[in-house]
C-alpha atoms as a printed R data frame, in Angstrom:
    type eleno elety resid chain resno       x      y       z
1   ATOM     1    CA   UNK     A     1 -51.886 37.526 -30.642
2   ATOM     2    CA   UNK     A     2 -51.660 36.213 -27.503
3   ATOM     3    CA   UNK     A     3 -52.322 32.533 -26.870
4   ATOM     4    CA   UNK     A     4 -56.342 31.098 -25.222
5   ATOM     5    CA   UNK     A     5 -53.788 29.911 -22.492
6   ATOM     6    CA   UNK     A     6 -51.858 32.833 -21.869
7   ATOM     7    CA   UNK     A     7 -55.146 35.149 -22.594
8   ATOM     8    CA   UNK     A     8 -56.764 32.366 -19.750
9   ATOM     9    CA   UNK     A     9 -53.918 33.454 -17.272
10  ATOM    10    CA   UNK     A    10 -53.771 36.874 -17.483
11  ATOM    11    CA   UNK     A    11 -58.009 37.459 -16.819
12  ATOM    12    CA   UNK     A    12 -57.048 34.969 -14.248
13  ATOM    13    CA   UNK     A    13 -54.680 37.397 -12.446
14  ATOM    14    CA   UNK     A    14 -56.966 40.239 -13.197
15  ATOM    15    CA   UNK     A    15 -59.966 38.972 -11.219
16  ATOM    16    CA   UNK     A    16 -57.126 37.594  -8.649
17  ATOM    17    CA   UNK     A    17 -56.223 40.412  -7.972
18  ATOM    18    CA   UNK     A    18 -59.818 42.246  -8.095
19  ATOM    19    CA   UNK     A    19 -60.495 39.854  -5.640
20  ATOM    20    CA   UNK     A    20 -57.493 40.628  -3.427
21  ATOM    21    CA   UNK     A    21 -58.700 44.676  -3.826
22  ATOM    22    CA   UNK     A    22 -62.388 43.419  -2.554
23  ATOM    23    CA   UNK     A    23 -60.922 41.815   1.074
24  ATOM    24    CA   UNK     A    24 -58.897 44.555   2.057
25  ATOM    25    CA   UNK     A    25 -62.054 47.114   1.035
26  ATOM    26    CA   UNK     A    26 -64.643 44.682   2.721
27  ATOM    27    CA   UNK     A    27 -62.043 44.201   5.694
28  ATOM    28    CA   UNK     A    28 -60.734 47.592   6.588
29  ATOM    29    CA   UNK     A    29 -61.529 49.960   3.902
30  ATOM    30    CA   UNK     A    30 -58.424 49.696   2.419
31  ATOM    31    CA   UNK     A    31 -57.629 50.570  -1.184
32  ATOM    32    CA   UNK     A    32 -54.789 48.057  -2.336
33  ATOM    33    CA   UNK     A    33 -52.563 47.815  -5.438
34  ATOM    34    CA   UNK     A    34 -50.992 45.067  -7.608
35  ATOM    35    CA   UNK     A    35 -47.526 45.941  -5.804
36  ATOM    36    CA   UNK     A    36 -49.538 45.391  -2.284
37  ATOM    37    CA   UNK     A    37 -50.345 41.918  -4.116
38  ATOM    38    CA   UNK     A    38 -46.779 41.080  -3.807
39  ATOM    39    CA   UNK     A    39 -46.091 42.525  -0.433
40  ATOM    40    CA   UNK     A    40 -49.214 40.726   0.782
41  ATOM    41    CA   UNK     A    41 -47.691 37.104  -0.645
42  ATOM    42    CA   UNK     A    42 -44.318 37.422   0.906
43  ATOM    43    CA   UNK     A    43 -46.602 38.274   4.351
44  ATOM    44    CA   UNK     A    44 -48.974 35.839   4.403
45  ATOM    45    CA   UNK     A    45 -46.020 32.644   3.581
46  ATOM    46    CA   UNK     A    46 -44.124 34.213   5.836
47  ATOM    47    CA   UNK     A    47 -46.819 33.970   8.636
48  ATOM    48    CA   UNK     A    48 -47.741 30.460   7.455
49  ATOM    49    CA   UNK     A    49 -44.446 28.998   7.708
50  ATOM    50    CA   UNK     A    50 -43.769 30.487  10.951
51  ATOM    51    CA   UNK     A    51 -47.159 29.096  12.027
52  ATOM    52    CA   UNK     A    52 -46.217 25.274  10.583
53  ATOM    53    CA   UNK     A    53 -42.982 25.813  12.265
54  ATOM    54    CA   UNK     A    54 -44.840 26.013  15.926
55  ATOM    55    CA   UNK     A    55 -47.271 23.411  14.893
56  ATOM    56    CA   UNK     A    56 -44.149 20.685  13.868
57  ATOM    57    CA   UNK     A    57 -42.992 21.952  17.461
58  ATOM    58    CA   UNK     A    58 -46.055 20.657  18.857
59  ATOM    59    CA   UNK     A    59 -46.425 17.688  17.024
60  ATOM    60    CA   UNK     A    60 -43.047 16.623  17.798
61  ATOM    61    CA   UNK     A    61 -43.147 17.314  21.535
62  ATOM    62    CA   UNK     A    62 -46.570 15.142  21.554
63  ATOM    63    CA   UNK     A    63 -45.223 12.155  20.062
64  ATOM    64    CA   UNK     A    64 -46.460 12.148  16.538
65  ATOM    65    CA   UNK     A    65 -44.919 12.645  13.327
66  ATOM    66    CA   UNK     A    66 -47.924 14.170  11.219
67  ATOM    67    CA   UNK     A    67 -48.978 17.541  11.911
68  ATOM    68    CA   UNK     A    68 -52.446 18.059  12.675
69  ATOM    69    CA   UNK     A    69 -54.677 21.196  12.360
70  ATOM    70    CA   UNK     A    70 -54.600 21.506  16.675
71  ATOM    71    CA   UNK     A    71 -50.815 22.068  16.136
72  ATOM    72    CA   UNK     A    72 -51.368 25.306  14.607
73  ATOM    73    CA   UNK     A    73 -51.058 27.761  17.417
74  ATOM    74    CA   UNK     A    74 -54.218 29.598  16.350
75  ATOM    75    CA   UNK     A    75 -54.783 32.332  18.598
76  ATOM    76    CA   UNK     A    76 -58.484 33.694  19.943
77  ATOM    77    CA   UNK     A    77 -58.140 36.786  17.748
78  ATOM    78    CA   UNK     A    78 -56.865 34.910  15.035
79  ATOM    79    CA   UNK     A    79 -59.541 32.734  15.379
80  ATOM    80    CA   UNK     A    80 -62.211 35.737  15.095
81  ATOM    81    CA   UNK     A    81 -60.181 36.818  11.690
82  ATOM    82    CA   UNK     A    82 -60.871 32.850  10.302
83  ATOM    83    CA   UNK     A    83 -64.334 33.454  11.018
84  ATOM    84    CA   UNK     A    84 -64.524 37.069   9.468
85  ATOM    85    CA   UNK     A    85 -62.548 36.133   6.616
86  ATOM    86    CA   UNK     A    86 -64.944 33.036   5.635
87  ATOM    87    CA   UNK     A    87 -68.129 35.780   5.967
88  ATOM    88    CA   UNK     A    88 -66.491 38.284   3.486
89  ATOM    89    CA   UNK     A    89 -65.625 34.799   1.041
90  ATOM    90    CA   UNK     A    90 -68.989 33.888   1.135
91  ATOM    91    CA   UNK     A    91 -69.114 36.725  -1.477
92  ATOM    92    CA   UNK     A    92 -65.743 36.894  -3.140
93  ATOM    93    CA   UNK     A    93 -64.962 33.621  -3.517
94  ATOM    94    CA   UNK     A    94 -61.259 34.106  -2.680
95  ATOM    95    CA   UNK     A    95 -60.492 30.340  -1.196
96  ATOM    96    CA   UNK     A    96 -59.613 28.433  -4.316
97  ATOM    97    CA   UNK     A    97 -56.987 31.641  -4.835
98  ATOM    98    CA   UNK     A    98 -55.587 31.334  -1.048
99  ATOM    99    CA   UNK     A    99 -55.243 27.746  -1.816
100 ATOM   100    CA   UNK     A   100 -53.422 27.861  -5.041
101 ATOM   101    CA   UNK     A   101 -50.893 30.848  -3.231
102 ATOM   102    CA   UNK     A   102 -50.447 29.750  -0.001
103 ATOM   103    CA   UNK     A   103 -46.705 28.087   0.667
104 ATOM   104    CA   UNK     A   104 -46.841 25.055   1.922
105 ATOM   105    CA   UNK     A   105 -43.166 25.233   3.775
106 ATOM   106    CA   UNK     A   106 -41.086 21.705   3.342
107 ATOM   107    CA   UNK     A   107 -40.964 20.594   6.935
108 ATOM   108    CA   UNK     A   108 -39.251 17.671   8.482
109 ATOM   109    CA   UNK     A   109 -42.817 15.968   9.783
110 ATOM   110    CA   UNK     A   110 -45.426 15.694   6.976
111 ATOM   111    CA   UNK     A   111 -49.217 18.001   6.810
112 ATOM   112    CA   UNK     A   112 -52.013 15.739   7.743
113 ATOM   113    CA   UNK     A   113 -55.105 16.317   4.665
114 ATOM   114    CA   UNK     A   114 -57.121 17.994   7.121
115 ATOM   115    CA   UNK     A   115 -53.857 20.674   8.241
116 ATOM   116    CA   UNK     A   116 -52.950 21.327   3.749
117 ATOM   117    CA   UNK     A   117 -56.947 21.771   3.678
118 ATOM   118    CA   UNK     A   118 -56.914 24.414   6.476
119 ATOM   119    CA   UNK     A   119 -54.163 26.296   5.700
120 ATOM   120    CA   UNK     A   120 -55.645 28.773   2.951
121 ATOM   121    CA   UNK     A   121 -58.272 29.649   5.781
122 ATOM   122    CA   UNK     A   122 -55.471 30.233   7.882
123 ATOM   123    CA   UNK     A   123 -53.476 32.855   5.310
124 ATOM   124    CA   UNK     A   124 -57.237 34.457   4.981
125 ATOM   125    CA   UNK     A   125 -57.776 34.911   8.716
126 ATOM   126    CA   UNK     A   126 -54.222 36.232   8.382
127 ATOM   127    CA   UNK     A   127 -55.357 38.705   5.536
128 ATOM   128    CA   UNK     A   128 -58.306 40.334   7.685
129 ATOM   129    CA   UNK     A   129 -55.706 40.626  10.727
130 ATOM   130    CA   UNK     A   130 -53.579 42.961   8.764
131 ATOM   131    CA   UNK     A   131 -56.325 44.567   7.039
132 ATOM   132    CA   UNK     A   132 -57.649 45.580  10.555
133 ATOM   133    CA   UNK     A   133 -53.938 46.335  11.592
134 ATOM   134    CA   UNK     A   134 -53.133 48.751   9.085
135 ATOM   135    CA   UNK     A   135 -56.088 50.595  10.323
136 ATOM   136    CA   UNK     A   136 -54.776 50.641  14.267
137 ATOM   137    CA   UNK     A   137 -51.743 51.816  13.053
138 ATOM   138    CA   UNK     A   138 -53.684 55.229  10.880
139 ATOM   139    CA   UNK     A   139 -57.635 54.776  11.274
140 ATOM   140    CA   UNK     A   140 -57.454 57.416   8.447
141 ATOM   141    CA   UNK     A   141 -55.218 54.995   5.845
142 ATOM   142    CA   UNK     A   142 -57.039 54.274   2.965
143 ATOM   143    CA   UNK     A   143 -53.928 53.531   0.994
144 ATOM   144    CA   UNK     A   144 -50.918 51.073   2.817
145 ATOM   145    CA   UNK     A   145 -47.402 52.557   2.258
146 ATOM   146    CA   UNK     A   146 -44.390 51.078   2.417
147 ATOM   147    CA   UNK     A   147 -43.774 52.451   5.934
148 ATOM   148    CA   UNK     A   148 -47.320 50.901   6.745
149 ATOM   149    CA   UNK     A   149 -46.471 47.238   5.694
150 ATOM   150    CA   UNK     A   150 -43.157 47.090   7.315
151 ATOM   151    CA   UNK     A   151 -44.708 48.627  10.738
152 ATOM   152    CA   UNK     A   152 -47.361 45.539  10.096
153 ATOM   153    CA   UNK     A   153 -44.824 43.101   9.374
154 ATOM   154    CA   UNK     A   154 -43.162 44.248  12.689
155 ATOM   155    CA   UNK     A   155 -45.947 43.452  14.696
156 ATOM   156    CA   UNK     A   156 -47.281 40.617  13.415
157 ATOM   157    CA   UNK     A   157 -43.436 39.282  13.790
158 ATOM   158    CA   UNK     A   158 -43.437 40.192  17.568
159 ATOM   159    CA   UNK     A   159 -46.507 38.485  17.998
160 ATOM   160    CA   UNK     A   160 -47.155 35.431  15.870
């Protein structure tokens, strides 16, 4: 029998991931899996902490020893994704999941509130920019490959 906690968890990582499946259909179209799940974490912390380590750049060559959300070197287009990503969670409610997931990478200068509060919109803008980049790469994909996430990790290395 398995445990109210443990029974709490797992329909807990069902409509997680239900959720996940919704953004990438709303997004792009996209048809995603659990093992996308996992591909998708090690992408969006990845992103994140190469993000924070820009925005410590910035804070440090400014003086100041707190990062603040103007650190992060948010670009126009991911800008756009921050905004589509906070139309589609108007109806899926995936925030409070970003926020539990996203990494919040040790850095030598500290997160201001307002910079830890930001970030989850930050790895969702980040969802709806690979969402729309798997479909540049094959506007036919409905289901990401391997190949597909590693092109997509590519780019978004080259670039962000």
């Amino acid at each position: 029998m398995i445990s109210t906690e443990a029974s709490s968890n797992v329909v807990g990582h069902v409509m997680s991931v239900s959720k996940f499946e919704r953004l990438f259909r709303r997004a792009a179209g996209l048809d995603v899996d659990k093992q996308d799940l996992k591909r998708y974490g090690d992408f969006t912390n990845h992103k994140i902490y190469d993000l924070m380590l820009r925005a410590q750049a910035s804070a440090e060559a400014n003086g100041r020893v707190i990062i603040e959300p103007f650190d992060l070197p948010i670009t126009k287009g991911l800008q756009e994704s921050i905004h589509a990503f906070r139309k589609i969670d108007e109806e899926i409610e995936l925030q409070p999941i970003l926020d539990h997931l996203t990494a919040r990478p040790p850095l030598d200068l500290a997160y201001s509130d307002e910079t830890e509060s930001r970030l989850p919109e930050v790895a969702g803008g980040l969802s709806v920019a690979l969402a729309h980049t798997f479909k540049l790469l094959d506007s036919k994909l409905k289901n990401p490959r391997s190949e597909h996430w590693e092109r997509c990790f590519r780019i978004f290395d080259l670039l962000l």
